[in-house]
N, C-alpha and C positions, 0 to 999 in steps of 0.2 A: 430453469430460470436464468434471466440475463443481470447483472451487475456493472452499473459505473464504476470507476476505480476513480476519486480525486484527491490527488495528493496535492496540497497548499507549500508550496514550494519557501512561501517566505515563515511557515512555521517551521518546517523540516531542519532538525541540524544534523542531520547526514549519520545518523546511527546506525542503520544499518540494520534496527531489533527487527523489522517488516520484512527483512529482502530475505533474515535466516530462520524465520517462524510461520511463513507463506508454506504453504504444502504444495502449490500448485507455479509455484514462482512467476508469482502475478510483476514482482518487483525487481530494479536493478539498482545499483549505484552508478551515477551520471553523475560526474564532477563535483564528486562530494554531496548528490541529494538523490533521495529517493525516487526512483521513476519507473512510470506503470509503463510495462514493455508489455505483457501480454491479458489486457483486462478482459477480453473472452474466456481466459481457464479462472477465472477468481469463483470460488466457492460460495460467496455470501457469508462463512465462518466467523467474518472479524475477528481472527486470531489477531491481524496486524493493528487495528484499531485498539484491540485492547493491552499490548506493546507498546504503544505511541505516549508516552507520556508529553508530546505538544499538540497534541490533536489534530494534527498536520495530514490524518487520512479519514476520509469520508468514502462510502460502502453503501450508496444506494440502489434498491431494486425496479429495477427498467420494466 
């Protein structure tokens, strides 16, 4: 199965919880905000989603 990765950049305050609880390190840090570098290896898991206390990532199935 394939997975969009959407990180809402204006909810993100640069935590950090998604980029070190990813198994698959779908996420980086980019000037202080979350950003999807490789949304092909994302699992579907929402580990990162459920981390996100600003709801700043959305995990839909393509």
């Amino acid at each position: 199965m394939a997975y969009t990765v959407i990180v809402d950049t204006d909810k993100c305050v640069g935590c950090g919880e998604c980029v070190d609880i990813c198994p698959v390190s779908v996420y980086e840090m980019t000037d202080g905000k979350c950003d999807v570098v490789a949304a092909e290896e994302c699992l579907g898991c929402e580990s990162c989603t459920g981390v996100c206390e600003h709801d700043a990532i959305v995990i839909e199935e393509v």
